[in-house]
N, C-alpha and C positions, 0 to 999 in steps of 0.2 A: 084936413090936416090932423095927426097924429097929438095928443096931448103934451108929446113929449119931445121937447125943444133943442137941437142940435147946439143952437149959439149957446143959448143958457149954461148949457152944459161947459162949454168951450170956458166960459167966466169961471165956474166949478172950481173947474179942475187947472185953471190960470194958464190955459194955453191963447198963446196969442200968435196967430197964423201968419206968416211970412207974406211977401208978394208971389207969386207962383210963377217958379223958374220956367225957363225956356224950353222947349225940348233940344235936347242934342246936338240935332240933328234935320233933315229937312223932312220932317212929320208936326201932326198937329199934337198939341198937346193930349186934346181930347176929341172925341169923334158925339153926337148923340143922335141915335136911332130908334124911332117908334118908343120912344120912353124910356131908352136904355142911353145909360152916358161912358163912353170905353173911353178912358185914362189909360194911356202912355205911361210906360215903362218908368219910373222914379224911384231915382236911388234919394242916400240921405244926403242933409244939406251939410256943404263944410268939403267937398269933395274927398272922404276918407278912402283910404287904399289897402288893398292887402285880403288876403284870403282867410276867414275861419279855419281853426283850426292848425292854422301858423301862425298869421301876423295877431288874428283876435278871436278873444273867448265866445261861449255860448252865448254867455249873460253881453258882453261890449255886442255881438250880433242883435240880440232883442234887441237893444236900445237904437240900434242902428236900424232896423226893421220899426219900429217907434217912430223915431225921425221922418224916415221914409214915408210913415202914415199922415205925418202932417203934412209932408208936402204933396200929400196928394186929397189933404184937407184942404188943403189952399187954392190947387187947382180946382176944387168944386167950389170953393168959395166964389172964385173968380169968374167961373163959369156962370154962375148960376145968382148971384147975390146974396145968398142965403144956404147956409149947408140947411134949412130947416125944409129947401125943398127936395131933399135926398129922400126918398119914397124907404130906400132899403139899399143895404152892400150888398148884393147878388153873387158873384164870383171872385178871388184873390188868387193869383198867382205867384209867388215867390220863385226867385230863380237866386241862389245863395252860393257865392262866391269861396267855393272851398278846398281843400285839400280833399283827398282820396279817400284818406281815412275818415273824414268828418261825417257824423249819426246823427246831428241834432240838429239839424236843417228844422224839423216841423216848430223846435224847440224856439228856434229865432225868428221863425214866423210868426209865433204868438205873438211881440211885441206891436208888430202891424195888428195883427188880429185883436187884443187886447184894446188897442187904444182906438177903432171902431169901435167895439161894444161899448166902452165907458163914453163916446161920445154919443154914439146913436141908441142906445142902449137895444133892447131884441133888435132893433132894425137894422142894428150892427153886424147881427151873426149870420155869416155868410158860407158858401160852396169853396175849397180850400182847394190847391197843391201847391208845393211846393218841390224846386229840383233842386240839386247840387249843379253847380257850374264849374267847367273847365276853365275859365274864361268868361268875365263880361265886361262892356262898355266901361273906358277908365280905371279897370280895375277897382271898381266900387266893390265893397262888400256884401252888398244887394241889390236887389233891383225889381221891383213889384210892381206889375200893371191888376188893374180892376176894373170892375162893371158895376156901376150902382143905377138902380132903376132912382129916375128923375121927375117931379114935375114938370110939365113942358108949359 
């Protein structure tokens, strides 16, 4: 194991992780394969609504893409006992809830991205996209699934 402690971290930075929502829908929250752990699609908690770039700014999307990462802090927490046995964030997918005109999609995916490295620190930094959405689930503002290689 790495020298470098995920929980520790979590104290840090006075994040204190929720119980880890439900999915949706009739899917698992999380799937884990030969050492790979695939997280379901999680928006932020509070059920916020509305499209960047009408309802909310770049900066309100980070924070919402921030959110987002914890609750998907939590489902590894829950999964696993330990985010310390998160090997690495492998892949992030953002899918961003926005008007036509909106550019700054990769902009509000940092806060996801962001708030992995300051927990996992390099183990955080991971393989990226993110799309614009016509539409998603609830009309959440975002909605990010990932792949983190896991102790098993």
């Amino acid at each position: 194991m790495s020298s470098y402690f995920a929980e520790d971290r979590l104290k840090e930075l006075n994040i204190v992780l929720p119980s880890a929502s439900d999915p949706a829908a009739k899917y698992a929250n999380y799937v884990i394969v030969n050492g790979l752990m695939f997280v379901s699609g999680k928006g932020p908690a509070g059920n916020p609504k509305g499209k960047l770039g009408i309802v909310y700014s770049t900066q309100e999307g980070y924070q919402f893409a921030r959110q987002t990462g914890i609750e998907v802090l939590s489902v590894l927490k829950s999964a696993l006992g330990s985010l310390d046995k998160v090997v690495r964030a492998v892949k992030v997918q953002g899918f961003v809830n926005a008007s036509a005109q909106f550019e700054e999609h990769h902009k509000v995916l940092n806060g996801f991205s962001d708030l992995m490295i300051d927990v996992f620190g390099d183990k955080g930094i991971h393989a990226r996209s993110v799309f614009g959405a016509v539409s998603v689930r609830d009309n959440l503002p975002i909605i990010v699934d990932s792949i983190f290689q896991v102790e098993e």
